[in-house]
C-alpha positions as CSV (number, residue, x, y, z in Angstrom):
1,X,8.1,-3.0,13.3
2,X,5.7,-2.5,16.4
3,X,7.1,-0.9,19.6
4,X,8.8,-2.9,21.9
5,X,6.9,-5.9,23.7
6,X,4.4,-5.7,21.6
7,X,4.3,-9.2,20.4
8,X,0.5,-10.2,20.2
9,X,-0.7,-9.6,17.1
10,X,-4.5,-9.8,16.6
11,X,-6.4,-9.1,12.9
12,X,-9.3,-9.0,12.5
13,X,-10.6,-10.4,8.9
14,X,-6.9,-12.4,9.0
15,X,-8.9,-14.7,6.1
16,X,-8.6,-11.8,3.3
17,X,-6.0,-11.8,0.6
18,X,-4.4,-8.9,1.9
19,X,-4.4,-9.6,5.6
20,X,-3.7,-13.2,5.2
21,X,-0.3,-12.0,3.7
22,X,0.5,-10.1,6.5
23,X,-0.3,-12.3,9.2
24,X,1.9,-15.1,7.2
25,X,4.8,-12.0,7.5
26,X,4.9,-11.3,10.8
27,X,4.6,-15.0,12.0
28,X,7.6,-15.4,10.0
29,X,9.1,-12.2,11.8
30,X,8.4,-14.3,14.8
31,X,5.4,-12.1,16.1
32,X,2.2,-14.7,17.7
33,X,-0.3,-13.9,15.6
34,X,-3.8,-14.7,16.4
35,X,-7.0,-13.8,14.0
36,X,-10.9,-13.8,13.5
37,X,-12.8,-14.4,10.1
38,X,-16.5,-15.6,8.8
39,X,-15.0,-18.3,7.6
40,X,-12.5,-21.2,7.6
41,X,-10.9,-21.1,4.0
42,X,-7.5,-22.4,2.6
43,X,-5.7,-19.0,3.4
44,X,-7.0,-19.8,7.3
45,X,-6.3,-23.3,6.9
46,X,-2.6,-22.4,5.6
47,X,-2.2,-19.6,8.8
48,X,-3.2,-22.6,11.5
49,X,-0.4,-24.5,9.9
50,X,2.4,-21.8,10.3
51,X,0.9,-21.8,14.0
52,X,-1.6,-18.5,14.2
53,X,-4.7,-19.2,16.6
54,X,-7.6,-18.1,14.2
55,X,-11.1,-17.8,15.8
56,X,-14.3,-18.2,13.5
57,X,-16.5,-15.6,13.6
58,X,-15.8,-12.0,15.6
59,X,-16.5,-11.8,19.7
60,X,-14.8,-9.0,21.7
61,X,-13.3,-11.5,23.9
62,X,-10.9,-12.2,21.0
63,X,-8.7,-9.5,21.5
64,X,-8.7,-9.3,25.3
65,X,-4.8,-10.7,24.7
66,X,-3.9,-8.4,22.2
67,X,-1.0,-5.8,21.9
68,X,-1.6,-4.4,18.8
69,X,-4.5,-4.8,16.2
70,X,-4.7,-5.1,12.9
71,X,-8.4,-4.3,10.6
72,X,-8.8,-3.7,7.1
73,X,-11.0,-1.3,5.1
74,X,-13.6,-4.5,5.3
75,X,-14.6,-4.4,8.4
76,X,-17.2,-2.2,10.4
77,X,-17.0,0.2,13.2
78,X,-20.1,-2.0,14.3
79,X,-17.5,-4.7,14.4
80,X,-16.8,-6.2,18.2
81,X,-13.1,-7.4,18.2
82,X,-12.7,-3.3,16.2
83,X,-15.4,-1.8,19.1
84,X,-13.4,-3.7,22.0
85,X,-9.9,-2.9,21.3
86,X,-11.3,1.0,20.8
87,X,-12.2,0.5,24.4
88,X,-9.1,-0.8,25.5
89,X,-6.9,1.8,23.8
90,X,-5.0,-0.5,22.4
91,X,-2.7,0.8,19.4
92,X,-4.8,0.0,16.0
93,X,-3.5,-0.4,12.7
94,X,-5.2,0.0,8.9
95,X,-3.8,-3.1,6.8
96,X,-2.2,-0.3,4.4
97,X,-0.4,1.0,7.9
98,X,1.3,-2.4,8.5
99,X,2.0,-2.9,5.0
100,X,3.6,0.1,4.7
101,X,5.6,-0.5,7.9
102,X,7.1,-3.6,5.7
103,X,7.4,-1.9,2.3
104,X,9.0,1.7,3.4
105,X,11.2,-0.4,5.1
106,X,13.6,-1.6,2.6
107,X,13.9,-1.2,-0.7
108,X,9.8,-1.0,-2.1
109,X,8.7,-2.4,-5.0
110,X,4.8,-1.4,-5.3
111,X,2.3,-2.0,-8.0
112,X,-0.5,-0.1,-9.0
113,X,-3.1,-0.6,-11.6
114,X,-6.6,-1.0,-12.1
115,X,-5.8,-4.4,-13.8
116,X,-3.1,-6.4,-13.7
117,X,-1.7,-5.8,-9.9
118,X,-1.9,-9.5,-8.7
119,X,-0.4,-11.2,-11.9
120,X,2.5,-8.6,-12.2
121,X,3.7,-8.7,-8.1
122,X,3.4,-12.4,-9.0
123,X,5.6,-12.4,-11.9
124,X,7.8,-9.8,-10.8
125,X,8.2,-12.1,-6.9
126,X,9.0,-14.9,-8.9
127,X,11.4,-13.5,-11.2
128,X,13.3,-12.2,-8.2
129,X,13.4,-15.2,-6.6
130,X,14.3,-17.4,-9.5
131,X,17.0,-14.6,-9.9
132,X,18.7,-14.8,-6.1
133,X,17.4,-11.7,-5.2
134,X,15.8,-13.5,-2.5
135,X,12.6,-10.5,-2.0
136,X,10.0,-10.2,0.6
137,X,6.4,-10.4,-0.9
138,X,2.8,-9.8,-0.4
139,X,0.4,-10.8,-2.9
140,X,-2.7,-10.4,-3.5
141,X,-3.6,-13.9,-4.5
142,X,-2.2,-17.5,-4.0
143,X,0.9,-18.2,-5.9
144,X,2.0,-21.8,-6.3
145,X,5.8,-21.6,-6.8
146,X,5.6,-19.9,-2.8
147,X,2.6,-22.4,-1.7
148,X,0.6,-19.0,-0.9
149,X,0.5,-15.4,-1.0
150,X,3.4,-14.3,0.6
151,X,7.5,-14.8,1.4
152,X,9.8,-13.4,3.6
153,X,13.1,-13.0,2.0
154,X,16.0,-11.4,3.9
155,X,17.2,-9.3,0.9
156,X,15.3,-6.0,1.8
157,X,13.5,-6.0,-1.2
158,X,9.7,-5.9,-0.3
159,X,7.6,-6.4,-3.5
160,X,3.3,-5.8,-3.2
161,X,0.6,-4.8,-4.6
162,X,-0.6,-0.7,-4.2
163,X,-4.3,-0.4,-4.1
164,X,-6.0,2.8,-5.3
165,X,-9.3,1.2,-4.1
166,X,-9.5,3.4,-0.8
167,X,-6.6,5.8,-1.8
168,X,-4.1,3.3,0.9
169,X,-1.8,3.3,-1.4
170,X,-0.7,7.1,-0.3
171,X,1.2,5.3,2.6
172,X,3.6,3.8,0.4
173,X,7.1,5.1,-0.4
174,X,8.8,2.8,-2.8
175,X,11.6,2.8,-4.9
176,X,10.1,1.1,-7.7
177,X,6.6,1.8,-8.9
178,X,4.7,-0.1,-11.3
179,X,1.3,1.7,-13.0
180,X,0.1,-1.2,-15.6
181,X,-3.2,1.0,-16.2
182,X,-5.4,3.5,-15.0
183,X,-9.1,3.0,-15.3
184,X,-12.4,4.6,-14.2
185,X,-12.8,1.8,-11.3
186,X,-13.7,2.1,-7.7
187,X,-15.5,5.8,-7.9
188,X,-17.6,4.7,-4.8
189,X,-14.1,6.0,-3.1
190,X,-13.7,9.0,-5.1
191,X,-17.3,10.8,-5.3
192,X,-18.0,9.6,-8.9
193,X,-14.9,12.0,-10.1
194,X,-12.8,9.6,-12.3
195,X,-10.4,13.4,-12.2
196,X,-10.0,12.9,-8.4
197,X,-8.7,9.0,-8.9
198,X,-5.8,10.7,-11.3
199,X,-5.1,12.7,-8.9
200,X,-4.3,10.6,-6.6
201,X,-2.4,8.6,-8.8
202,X,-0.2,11.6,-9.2
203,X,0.1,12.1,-5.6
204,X,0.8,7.9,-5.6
205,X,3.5,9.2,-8.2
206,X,5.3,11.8,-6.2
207,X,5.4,9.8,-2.5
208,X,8.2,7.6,-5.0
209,X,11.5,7.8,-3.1
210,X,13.7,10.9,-4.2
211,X,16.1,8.4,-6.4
212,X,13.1,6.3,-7.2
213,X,11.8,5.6,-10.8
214,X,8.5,4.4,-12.1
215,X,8.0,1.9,-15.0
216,X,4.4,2.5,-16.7
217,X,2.7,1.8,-19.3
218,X,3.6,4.0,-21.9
219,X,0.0,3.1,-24.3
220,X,-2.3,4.3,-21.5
221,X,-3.7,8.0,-21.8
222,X,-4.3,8.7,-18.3
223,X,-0.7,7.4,-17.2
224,X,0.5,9.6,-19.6
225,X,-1.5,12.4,-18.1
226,X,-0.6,11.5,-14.6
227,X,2.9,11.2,-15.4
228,X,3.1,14.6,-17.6
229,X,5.5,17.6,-16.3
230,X,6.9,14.9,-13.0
231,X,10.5,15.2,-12.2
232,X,10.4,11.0,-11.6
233,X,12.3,9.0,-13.7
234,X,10.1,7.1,-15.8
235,X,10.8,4.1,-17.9
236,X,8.0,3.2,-20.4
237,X,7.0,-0.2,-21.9
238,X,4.1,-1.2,-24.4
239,X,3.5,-2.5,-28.0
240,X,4.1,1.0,-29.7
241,X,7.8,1.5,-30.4
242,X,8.6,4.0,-29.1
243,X,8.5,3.1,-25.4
244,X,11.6,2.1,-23.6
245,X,10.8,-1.3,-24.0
246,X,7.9,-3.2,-26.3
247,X,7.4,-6.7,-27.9
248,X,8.1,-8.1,-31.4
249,X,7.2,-11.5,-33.4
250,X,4.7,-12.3,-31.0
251,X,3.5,-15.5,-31.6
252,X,0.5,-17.2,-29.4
253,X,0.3,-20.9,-28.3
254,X,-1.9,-23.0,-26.7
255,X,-2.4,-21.3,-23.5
256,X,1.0,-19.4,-23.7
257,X,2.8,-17.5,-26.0
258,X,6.5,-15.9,-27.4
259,X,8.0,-12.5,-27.9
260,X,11.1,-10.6,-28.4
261,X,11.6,-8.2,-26.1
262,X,13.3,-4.9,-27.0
263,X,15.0,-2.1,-25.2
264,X,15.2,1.0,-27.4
265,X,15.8,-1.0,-30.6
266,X,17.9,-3.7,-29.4
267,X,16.4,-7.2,-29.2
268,X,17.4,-8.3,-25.5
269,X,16.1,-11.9,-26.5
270,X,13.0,-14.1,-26.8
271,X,10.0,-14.7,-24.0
272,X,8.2,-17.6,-23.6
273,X,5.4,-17.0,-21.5
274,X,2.9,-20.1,-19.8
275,X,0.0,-17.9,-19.3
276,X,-2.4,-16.7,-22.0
277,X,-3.1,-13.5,-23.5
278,X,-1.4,-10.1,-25.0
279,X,-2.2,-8.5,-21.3
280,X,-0.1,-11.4,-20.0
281,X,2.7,-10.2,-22.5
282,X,2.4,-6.9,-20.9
283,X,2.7,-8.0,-17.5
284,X,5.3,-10.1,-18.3
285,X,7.2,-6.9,-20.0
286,X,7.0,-4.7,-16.8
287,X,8.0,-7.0,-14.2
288,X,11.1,-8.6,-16.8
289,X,12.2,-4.6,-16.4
290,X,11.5,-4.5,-12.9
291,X,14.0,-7.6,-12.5
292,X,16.7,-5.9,-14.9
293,X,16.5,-3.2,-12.9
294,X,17.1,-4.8,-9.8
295,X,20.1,-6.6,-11.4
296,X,18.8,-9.7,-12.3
297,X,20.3,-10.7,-15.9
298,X,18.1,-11.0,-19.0
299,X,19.3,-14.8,-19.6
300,X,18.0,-15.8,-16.4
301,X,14.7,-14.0,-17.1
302,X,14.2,-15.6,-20.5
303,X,15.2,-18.8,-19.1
304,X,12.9,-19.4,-16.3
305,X,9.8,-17.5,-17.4
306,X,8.4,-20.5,-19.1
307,X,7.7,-21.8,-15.6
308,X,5.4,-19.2,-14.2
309,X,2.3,-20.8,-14.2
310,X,0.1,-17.7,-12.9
311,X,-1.3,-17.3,-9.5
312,X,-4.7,-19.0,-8.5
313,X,-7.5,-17.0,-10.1
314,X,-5.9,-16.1,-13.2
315,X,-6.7,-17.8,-15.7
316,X,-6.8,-20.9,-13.6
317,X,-7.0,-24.0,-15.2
318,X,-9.2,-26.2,-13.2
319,X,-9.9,-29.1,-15.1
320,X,-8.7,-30.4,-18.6
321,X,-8.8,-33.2,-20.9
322,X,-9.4,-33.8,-24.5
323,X,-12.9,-33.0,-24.4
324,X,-13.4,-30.1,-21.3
325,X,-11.5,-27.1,-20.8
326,X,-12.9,-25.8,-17.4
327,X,-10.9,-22.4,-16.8
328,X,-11.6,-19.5,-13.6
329,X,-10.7,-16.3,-13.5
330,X,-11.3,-13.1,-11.0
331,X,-12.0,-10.9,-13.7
332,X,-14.5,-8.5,-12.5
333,X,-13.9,-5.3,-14.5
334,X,-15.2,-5.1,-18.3
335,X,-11.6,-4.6,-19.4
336,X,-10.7,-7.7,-17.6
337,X,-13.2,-9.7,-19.0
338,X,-12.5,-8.8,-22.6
339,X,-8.9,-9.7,-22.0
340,X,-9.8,-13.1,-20.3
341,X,-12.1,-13.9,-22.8
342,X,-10.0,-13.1,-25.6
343,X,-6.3,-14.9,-24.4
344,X,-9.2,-17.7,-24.2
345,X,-10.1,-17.1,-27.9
346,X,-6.4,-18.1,-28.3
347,X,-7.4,-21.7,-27.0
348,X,-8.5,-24.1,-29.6
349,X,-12.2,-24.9,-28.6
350,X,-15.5,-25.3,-30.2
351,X,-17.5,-22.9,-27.9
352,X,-16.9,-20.6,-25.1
353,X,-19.2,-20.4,-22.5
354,X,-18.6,-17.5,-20.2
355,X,-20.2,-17.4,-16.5
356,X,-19.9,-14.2,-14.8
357,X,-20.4,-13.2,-11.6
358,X,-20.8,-9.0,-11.1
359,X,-19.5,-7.7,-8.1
360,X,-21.3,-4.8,-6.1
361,X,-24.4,-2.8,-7.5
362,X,-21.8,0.3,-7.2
363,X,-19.6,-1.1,-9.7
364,X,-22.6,-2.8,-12.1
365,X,-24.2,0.5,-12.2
366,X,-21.3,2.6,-13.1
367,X,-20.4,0.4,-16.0
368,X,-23.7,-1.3,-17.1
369,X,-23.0,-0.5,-20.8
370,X,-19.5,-1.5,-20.6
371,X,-20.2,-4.9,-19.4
372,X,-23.1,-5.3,-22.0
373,X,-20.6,-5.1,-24.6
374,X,-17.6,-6.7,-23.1
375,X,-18.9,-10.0,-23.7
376,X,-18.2,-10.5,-28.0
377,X,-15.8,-13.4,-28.1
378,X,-18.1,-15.8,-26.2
379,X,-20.7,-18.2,-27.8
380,X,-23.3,-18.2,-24.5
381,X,-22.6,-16.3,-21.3
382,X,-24.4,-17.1,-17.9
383,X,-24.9,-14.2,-15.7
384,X,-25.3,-14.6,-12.0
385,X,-26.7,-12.5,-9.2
386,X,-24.6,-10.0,-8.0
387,X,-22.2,-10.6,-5.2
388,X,-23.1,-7.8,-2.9
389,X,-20.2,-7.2,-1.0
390,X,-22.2,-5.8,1.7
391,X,-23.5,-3.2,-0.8
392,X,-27.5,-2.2,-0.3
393,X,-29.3,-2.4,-3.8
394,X,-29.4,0.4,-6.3
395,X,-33.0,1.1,-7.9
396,X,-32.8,-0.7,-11.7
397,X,-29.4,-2.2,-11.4
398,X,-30.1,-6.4,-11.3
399,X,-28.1,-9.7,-13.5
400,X,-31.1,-10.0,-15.2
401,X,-31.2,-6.6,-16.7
402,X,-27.3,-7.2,-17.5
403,X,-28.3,-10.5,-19.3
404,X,-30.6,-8.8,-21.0
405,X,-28.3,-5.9,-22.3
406,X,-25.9,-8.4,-23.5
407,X,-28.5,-10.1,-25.6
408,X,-29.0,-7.0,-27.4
409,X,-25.6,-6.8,-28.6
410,X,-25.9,-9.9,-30.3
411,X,-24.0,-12.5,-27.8
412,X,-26.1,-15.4,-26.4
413,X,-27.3,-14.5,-22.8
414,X,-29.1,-15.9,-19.9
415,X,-29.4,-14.7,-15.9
416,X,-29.4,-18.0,-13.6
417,X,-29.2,-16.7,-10.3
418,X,-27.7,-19.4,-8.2
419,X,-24.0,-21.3,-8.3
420,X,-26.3,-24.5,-7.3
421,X,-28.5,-23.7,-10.5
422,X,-26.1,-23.1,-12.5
423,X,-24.3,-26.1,-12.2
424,X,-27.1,-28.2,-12.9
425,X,-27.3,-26.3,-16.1
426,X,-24.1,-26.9,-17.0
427,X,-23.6,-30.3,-16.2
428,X,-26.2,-31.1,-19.1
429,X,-25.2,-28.6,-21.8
430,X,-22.0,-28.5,-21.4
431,X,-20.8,-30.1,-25.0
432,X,-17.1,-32.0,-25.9
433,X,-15.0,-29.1,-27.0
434,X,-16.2,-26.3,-24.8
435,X,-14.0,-24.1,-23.0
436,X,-15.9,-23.4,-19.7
437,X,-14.6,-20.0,-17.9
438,X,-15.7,-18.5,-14.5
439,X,-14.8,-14.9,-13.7
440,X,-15.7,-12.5,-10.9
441,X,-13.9,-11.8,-7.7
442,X,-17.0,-13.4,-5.6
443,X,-18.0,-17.0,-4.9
444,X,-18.4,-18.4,-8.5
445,X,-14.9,-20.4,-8.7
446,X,-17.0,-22.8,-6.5
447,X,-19.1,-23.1,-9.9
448,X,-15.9,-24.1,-12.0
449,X,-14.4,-26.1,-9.7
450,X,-17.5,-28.3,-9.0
451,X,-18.3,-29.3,-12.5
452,X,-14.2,-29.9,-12.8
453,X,-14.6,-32.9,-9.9
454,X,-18.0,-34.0,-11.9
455,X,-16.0,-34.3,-15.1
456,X,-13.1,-36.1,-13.2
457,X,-15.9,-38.4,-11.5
458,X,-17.7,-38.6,-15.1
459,X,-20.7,-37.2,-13.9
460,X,-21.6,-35.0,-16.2
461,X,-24.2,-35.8,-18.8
C-alpha cells in the first residue's frame, strides 16, 4: 500500500468509526500501527487488543516515530501530531486516501447514500461472508457477527461505505456502487446548493470502473436524475414494480419482518429479515443483489438472513423484558428518524417515548421544519441540547426552540438539556409497556444504555 519501509503507521483520531477501521486493516496487513484520540472508547479498547500503541490525547511527540500519517476530515490544522508531521515532511494521508488505497485495489464494492450506508455495507459484508466470498470490509459502525467494524478477507473483494459528506467519496473507483438515497444533507460542504451535492453524485457515478454497474434505488427522484442519460449499467430495486428487483407479501413481525423478493417478475424466494422496518426491507433488497451479483446463490441468501442482527446503533436493542423495551439508534437526519420511529410503531407497546439528540446547529438550522414534523408516531419526545460537533452557534437555532416546534404539530414535547437530567426523568416516568428509543449520532446512547443497567438492577421507580 505505502512505499517501501514505510511500516510505522500513525493516525491521528484512530478512535473514529472510520479510522478505527483502518487502523484494524493495516494491523492485520501487518503494518505497527500506533494512534492518538480524546478518548479511550471500546473501538480503542478493541485496537490495544490487536496490539496498536494508542496515546490519549494529541502531543507532537506522538509522531516523532512515524513513517507515514494518517488524519481525517475531523481533525484541525491547529492540531499538533497534524502541525508536527507537516514539519517533518513526512508523507500524510486523508482517511478517504488510505481507504481508497484498499478499495481501488481489488474488486470495490462502495456505498453511498444519505441514509442507509452503515446498515447496508453491514448486510451486504455479512452476506458475503456467510456466502464464502470471504470480502475485506470497512464499516462504519460495530458489527457483531465480525466483533467490530472491520475484516480482512483475502478474496479481493473490499466492501465500504462512500461518504458524500466532504465530497471523499471522489477517490473511490469501484466496481459495484450502491446509492440507497440521495437527500439534501451535509450542505455545510456544498455552499447551501443541494444542485452541487447531485452533482457530485454524478461525478461519484462516473469514477465507477469502465465494466462497473451501479444498483440504486429506483423510487428516489434525485437518483433518477443523477443517473439520467449515464452510459453505467444500472440495476434498480424498490417497492414499485417496475424496478429490476422489488418486494411482495410483506408481512412485519415483532421487530423483523418477511418478503418475497422478485427479479423482473419472477419470485426468487422469501426474506426473513431480524431488523425492523420497510427501510430495512430496502437495505436488505440492495445488498441481497449486491451478493447475487457477486455470485453468491439466492438459497444461501434467504437462508442466513434471519441471522443478521444489525450493527450497533441501529436499532439497537439495549434492554428488554416483558415490561421495557429500551431501543438506540443513530438516527440524526428527519428521514431517519421517521423510519426509526415508525419500524418501532411495528413493535407492540403502549407508548413510545422518543429522545433525540440533534447534531450540529448547521444541520438543525437547515432542517428545523423537517425535524418539527418528523416526530408523529411517538407519544412524548425529549429533546436534548445539541451535540455541537465543534460547530459555533447559529443566532435562533436552540433544542428548546425545536421542542417547541414539535409541540405545535401536535406530538407531546419537552427540551431537557442534560443525558444526567434526563435520566432522572425517565427513571420515574418511564411506565410498563413503553418502548424507550435514543437516536442521534452524539452521546445520548449513554442515556439508553444507563436506564437499561437500572432496569436490570431494578432501579427504576
Amino acid at each position: 500500500m505505502f512505499e517501501r519501509g514505510q511500516r510505522k503507521i500513525h493516525l491521528i483520531g484512530i478512535g473514529g468509526y472510520g479510522m478505527s477501521a483502518i487502523a484494524s486493516i493495516l494491523i492485520d496487513k501487518g503494518y505497527d500501527v500506533t494512534g492518538s484520540d480524546l478518548n479511550k472508547s471500546k473501538l480503542v479498547e478493541s485496537l490495544l487488543d490487536k496490539g496498536a500503541k494508542v496515546f490519549i490525547g494529541h502531543k507532537s511527540e506522538q509522531v516523532e516515530l512515524a513513517d507515514v500519517v494518517i488524519y481525517s476530515t475531523a481533525i484541525p490544522d491547529s492540531n499538533p501530531e497534524l502541525i508536527e508531521a507537516k514539519n517533518r515532511k513526512l508523507p500524510l494521508y486523508h482517511r478517504s486516501e488510505v481507504l481508497a488505497m484498499i478499495l481501488n485495489s481489488g474488486q470495490g464494492i462502495a456505498v453511498a447514500g444519505a441514509h442507509g450506508k452503515t446498515s447496508t455495507t453491514s448486510m451486504i459484508s455479512f452476506l458475503l461472508e456467510k456466502g464464502d466470498k470471504d470480502p475485506t470490509a470497512l464499516i462504519g459502525g460495530e458489527l457483531g457477527e465480525f466483533k467490530g467494524n472491520a475484516r480482512l478477507g483475502e478474496s479481493g473483494i473490499v466492501v465500504a461505505e462512500a461518504c458524500e459528506s466532504d465530497h471523499s467519496f471522489l477517490r473511490y473507483r469501484p466496481e459495484i456502487a450502491v446509492i440507497t438515497n440521495i437527500e439534501a444533507d451535509h450542505l455545510e460542504h456544498y455552499d447551501g446548493d443541494f444542485s452541487k451535492l447531485l452533482s457530485t453524485y454524478k461525478d461519484f457515478l462516473n469514477n465507477l470502473a469502465s465494466d462497473g454497474k451501479a444498483i440504486i434505488f429506483g423510487d428516489d427522484q434525485y437518483i433518477r436524475e443523477v443517473t439520467s442519460g449515464t452510459e453505467k449499467k444500472l440495476i434498480t430495486y424498490g417497492l414499485a414494480e417496475e424496478n429490476d428487483y422489488y418486494p411482495q407479501n410483506i408481512e412485519y413481525k415483532d421487530k423483523g419482518s418477511f418478503f418475497d423478493l422478485y427479479h423482473r417478475g419472477k419470485k426468487l424466494g422469501k426474506i426473513e429479515l431480524s431488523v425492523p422496518g420497510l427501510h430495512n426491507i430496502l437495505n436488505a433488497i440492495s445488498s441481497a443483489v449486491v451478493a447475487l451479483e457477486v455470485g453468491v446463490n439466492f438459497s444461501i441468501i434467504s437462508k442466513v438472513f434471519k441471522g443478521f442482527g444489525g450493527a450497533k446503533r441501529r436499532f439497537q436493542i439495549i434492554h428488554r423484558d416483558r415490561n421495557y423495551f429500551i431501543v438506540d439508534d443513530y438516527a440524526h437526519h428527519p428521514t431517519e428518524i421517521k423510519a426509526t420511529l415508525q419500524a418501532a410503531k411495528e413493535i407492540n407497546h403502549r407508548r413510545l417515548v422518543a429522545i433525540f439528540q440533534p447534531q450540529r446547529y448547521s444541520r438543525t438550522y437547515y432542517f428545523y421544519d423537517e425535524f418539527a414534523s418528523s416526530f408523529e408516531n411517538a407519544d412524548e419526545v425529549i429533546i436534548a441540547d445539541i451535540y455541537t460537533a465543534g460547530e459555533e452557534p447559529i443566532q435562533g437555532v436552540s433544542s428548546e426552540g425545536l421542542a417547541e416546534k414539535i409541540n405545535r404539530t401536535g406530538t407531546n414535547a419537552k427540551y431537557i438539556g442534560t443525558n444526567a437530567d434526563i435520566i432522572n426523568e425517565l427513571r420515574t416516568k418511564i411506565k410498563p409497556g413503553d418502548l424507550v428509543i435514543t437516536m442521534g449520532a452524539g452521546d445520548i446512547w449513554k442515556v439508553s444504555h444507563e436506564i437499561g443497567s437500572m432496569l436490570k438492577e431494578k432501579k427504576v421507580v
